[in-house]
TORSE-402649 format. One record per residue (C-alpha): x negated, y negated, z negated. Coordinates in nm, 2 decimals. Example, Ala and Ser with C-alpha at 12.3 -4.5 7.8 and 13.67 -1.06 7.14 Angstrom:
BEGIN
+--------+--------+--------+
|     px |     py |     pz |
+--------+--------+--------+
|  -1.23 |   0.45 |  -0.78 |
|  -1.37 |   0.11 |  -0.71 |
+--------+--------+--------+
***
This chain:
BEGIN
+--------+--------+--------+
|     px |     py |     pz |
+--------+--------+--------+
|   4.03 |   1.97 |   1.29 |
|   4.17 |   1.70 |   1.50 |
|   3.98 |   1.41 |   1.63 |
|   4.23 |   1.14 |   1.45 |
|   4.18 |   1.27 |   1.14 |
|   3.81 |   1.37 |   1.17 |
|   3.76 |   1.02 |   1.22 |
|   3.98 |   0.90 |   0.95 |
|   3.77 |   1.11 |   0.72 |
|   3.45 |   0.92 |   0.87 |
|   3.60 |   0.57 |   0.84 |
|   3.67 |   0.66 |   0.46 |
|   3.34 |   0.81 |   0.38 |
|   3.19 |   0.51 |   0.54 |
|   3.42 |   0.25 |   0.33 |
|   3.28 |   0.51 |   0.02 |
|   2.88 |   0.48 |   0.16 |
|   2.90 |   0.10 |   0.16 |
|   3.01 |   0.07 |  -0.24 |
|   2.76 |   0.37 |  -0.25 |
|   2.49 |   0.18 |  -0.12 |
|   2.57 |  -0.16 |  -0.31 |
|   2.47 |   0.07 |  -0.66 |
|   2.14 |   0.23 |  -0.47 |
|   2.09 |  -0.14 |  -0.43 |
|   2.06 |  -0.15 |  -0.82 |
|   1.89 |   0.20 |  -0.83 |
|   1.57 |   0.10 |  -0.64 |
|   1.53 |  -0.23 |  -0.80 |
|   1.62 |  -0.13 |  -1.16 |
|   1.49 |   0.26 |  -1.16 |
|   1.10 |   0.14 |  -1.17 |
|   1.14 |  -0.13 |  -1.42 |
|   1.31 |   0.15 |  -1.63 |
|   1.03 |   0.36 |  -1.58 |
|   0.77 |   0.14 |  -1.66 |
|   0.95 |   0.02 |  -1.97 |
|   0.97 |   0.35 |  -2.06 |
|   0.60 |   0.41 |  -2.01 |
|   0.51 |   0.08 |  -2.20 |
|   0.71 |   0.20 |  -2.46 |
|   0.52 |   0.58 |  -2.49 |
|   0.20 |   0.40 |  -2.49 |
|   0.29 |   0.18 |  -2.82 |
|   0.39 |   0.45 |  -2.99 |
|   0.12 |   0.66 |  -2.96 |
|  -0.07 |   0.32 |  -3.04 |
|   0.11 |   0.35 |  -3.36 |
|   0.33 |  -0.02 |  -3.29 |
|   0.60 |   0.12 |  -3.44 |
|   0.94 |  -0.07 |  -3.36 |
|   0.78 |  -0.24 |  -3.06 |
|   1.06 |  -0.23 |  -2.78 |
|   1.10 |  -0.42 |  -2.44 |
|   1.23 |  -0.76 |  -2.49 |
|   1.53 |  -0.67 |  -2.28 |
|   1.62 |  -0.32 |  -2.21 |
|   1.75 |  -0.20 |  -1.89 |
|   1.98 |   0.03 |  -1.75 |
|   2.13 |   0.12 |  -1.44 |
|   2.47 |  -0.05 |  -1.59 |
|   2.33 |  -0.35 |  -1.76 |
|   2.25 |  -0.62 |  -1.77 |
|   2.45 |  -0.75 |  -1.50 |
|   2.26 |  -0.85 |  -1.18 |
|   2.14 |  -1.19 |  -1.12 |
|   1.95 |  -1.38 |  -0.89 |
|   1.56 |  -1.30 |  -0.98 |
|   1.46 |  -1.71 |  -0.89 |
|   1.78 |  -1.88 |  -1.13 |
|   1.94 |  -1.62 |  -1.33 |
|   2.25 |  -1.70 |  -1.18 |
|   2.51 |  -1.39 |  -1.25 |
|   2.66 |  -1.17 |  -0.96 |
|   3.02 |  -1.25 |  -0.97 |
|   3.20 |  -0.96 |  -0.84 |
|   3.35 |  -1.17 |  -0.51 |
|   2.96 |  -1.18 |  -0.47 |
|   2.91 |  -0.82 |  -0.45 |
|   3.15 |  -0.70 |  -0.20 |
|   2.95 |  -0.51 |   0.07 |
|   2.80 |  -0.63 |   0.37 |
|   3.06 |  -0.94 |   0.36 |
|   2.95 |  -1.12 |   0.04 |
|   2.62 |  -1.13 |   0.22 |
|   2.71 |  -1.20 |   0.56 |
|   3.02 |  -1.42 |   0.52 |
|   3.04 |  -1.56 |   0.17 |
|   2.71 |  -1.65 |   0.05 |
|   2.54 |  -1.65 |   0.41 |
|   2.22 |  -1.45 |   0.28 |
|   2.15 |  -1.73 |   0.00 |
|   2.24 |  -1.71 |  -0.37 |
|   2.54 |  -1.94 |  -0.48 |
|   2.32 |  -2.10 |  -0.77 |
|   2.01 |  -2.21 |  -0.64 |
|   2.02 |  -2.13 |  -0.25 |
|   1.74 |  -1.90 |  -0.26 |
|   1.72 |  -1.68 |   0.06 |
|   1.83 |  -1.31 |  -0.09 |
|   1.64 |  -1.01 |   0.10 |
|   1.80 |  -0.88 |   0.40 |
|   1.71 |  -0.53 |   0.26 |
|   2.06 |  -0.53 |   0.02 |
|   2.26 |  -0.53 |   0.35 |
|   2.07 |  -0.32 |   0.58 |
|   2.07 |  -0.03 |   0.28 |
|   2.47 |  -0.08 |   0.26 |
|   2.49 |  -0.09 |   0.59 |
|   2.25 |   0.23 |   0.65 |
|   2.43 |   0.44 |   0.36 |
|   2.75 |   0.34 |   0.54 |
|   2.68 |   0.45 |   0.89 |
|   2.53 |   0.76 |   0.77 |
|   2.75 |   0.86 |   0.51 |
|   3.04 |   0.85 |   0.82 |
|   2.83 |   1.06 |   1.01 |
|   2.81 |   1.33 |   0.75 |
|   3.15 |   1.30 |   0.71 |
|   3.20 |   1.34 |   1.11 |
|   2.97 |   1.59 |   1.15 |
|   3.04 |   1.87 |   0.84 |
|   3.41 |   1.78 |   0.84 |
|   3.60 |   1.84 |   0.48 |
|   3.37 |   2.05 |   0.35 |
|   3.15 |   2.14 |   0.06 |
|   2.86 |   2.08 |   0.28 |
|   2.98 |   1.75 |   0.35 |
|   3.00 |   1.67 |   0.00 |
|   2.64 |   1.81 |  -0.08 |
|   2.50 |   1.67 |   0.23 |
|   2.64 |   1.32 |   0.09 |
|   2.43 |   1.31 |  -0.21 |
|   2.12 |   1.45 |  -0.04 |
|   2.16 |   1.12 |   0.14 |
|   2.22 |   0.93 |  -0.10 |
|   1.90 |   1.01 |  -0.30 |
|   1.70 |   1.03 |   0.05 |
|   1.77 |   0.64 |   0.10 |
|   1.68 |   0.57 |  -0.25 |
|   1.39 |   0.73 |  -0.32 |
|   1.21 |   0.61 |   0.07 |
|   1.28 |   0.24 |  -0.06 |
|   1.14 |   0.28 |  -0.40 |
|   0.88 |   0.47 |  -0.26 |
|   0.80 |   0.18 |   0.01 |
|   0.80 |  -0.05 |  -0.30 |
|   0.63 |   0.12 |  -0.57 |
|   0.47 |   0.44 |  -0.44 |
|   0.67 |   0.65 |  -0.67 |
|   0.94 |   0.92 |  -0.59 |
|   1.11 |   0.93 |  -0.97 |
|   1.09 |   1.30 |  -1.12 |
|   1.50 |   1.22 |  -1.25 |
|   1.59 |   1.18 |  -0.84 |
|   1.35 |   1.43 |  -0.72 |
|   1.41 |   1.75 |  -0.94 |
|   1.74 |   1.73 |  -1.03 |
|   1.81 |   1.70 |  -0.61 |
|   1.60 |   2.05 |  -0.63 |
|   1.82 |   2.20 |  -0.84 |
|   2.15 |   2.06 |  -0.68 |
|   2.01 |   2.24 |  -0.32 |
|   1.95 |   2.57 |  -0.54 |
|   2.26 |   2.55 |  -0.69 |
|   2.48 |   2.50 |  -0.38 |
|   2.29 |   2.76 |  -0.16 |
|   2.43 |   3.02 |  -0.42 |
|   2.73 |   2.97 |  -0.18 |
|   2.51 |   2.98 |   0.09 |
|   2.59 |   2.59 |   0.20 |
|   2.32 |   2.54 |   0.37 |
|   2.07 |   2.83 |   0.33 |
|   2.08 |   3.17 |   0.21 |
|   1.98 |   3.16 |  -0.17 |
|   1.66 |   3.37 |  -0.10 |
|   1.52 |   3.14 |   0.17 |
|   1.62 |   2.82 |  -0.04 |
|   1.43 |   2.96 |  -0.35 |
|   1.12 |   3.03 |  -0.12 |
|   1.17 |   2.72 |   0.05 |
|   1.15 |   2.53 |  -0.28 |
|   0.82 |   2.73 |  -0.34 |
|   0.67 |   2.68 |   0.00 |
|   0.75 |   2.30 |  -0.03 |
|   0.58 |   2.26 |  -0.35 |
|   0.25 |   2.45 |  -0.25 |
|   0.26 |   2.30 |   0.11 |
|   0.15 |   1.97 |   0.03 |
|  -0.03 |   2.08 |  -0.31 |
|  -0.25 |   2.30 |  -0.12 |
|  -0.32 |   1.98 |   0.16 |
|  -0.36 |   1.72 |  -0.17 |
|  -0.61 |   1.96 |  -0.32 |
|  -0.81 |   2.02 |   0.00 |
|  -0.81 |   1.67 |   0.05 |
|  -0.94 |   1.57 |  -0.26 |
|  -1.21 |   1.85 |  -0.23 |
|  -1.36 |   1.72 |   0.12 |
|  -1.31 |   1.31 |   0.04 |
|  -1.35 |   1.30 |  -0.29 |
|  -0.99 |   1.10 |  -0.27 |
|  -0.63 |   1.11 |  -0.36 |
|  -0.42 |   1.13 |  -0.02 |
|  -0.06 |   1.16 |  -0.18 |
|   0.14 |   1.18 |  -0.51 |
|   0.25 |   1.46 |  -0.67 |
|   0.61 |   1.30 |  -0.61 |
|   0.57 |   1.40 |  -0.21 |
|   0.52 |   1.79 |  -0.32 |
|   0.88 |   1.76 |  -0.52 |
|   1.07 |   1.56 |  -0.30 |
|   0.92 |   1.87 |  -0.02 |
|   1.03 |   2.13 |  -0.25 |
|   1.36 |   2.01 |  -0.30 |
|   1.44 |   1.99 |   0.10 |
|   1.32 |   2.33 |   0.08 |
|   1.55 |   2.46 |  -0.14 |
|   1.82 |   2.26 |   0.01 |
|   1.73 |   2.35 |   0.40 |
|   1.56 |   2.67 |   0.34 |
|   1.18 |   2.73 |   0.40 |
|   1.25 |   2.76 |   0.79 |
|   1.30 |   2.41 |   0.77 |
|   0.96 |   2.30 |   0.64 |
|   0.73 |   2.35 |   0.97 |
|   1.00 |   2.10 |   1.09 |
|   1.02 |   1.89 |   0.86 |
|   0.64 |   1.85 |   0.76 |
|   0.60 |   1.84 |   1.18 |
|   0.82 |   1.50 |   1.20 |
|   0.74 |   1.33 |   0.89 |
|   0.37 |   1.36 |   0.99 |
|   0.42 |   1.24 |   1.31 |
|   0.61 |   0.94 |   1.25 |
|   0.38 |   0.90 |   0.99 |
|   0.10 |   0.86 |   1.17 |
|   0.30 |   0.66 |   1.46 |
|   0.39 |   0.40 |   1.17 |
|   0.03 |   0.43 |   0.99 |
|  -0.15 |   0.41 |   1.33 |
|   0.04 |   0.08 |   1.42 |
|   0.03 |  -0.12 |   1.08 |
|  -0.38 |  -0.07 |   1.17 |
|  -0.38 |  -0.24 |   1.50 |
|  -0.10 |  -0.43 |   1.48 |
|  -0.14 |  -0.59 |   1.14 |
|  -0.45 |  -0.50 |   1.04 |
|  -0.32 |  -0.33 |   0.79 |
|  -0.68 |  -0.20 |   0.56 |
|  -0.76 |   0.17 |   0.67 |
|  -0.79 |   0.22 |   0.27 |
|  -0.46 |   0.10 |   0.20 |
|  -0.20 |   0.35 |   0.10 |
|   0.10 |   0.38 |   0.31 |
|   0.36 |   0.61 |   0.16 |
|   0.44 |   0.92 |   0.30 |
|   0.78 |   0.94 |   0.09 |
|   0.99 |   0.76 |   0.33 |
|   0.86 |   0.97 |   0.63 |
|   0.98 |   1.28 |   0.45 |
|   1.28 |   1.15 |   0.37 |
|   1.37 |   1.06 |   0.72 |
|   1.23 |   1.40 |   0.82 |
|   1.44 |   1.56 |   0.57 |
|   1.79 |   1.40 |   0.68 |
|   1.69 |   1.49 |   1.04 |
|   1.67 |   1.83 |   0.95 |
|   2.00 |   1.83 |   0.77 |
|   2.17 |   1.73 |   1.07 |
|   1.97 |   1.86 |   1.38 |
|   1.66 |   2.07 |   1.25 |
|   1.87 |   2.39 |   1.42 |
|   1.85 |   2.31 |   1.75 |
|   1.50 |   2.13 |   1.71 |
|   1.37 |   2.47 |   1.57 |
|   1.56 |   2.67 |   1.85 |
|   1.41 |   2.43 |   2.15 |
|   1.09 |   2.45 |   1.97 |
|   1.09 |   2.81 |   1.98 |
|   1.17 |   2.81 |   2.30 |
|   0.87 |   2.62 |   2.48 |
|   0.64 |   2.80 |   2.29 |
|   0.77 |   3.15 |   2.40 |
+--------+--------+--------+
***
């Protein structure tokens, strides 16, 4: 394909990654509230409070976003990507001048960027499709992870079955090595949870970390995982190792290990070839 119009496919999958990330925006705030209200409303029932329900019912479509300090309603001129932050309201809300996170713009501007590249780098393909929502769901569940220490089941396992289901045109794995992949994920970090536990007597991860593992491992196909478990445990302890000494971060205070697979996990979607094949190499 030629250059001109690889990039115009980047440029447009960008413009496409910025609405994108405006909604995962609304997906990590809104998904664990929906959870928990969902949880609250298990735990009346089997209380037997019949008819009890939460006092306003979210969605992912409703109600419309508003600004958490005045309740002041997103107007849609408010919601344009990256500019209503950086140009129109100046990274304060319209209402009541509170500052707004920086975190909406830096996940719009992250989907963006990457979203370009996978559009660059797979070309028109269905790869480049799959490889979109992978992404997608990456991004999301590290920052809902970072916030609540959960990696939602309804991201997770329907992202496993998506990998299975495109590797039965082998997109980005044989089907054989994506099904064992999703299997060696699972038990990877089941077996190190449970030998954990065993020797400290402690919990050192969710079972959230063995899904979101299985489902890069039937999307990337179990060669992947050494990989993938290599990096995400290295930058994991990097990260862990420096929130200690630098800001005393307590030893006994969980740091989720979500977001380090994620980032592993995207690495390998783009590069874990040729990390693979040059660390074959030095080793023999």
């Amino acid at each position: 394909m030629l250059p001109e119009t690889l990039g115009g496919l980047a440029a447009a999958a960008g413009l496409l990654g910025l609405c994108v990330g405006s909604f995962l925006n609304v997906v990590i705030h809104r998904l664990p509230k929906m959870m928990e209200q969902e949880w609250q409303a298990q735990c009346a029932e089997l209380r037997g409070e019949q008819g009890a329900t939460a006092a306003e019912p979210l969605s992912l479509a409703k109600p419309r976003s508003r600004c958490p300090t005045c309740g002041h309603q997103i107007t849609a001129i408010e919601n344009i990507p990256l500019v209503s932050y950086l140009l129109i309201l100046k990274g304060k809300c319209s209402g009541c001048h509170a500052r707004i996170s920086p975190r909406y713009p830096i996940i719009e501007a992250l989907t963006g960027l990457v979203s370009a590249y996978v559009a660059w780098h797979f070309g028109p393909t269905l790869q480049a499709a799959g490889a979109l929502i992978l992404v997608w769901s990456l991004i999301a569940l590290a920052a809902i992870d970072l916030d609540t220490q959960l990696l939602p089941d309804s991201i997770t396992l329907p992202l496993l079955w998506l990998g299975l289901t495109l590797n039965l045109w082998g997109a980005y794995a044989d089907l054989p090595s994506a099904v064992v992949g999703a299997m060696l994920g699972y038990l990877a970090l089941w077996s190190v949870f449970w030998l954990f536990k065993l020797v400290t007597g402690k919990e050192g991860m969710g079972y959230g970390d063995f899904k979101l593992l299985a489902a890069l491992g039937a999307w990337l196909g179990w060669q992947m995982l050494p990989a993938i478990i290599l990096l995400s445990s290295v930058v994991g302890a990097i990260v862990g190792i420096t929130l200690i000494v630098a800001t005393r971060h307590g030893r006994n205070v969980p740091i989720p290990f979500g977001p380090y697979l994620a980032a592993a996990g995207g690495i390998a979607l783009f590069w874990g070839n040729s990390i693979t094949h040059s660390y074959l190499g030095l080793i023999g």
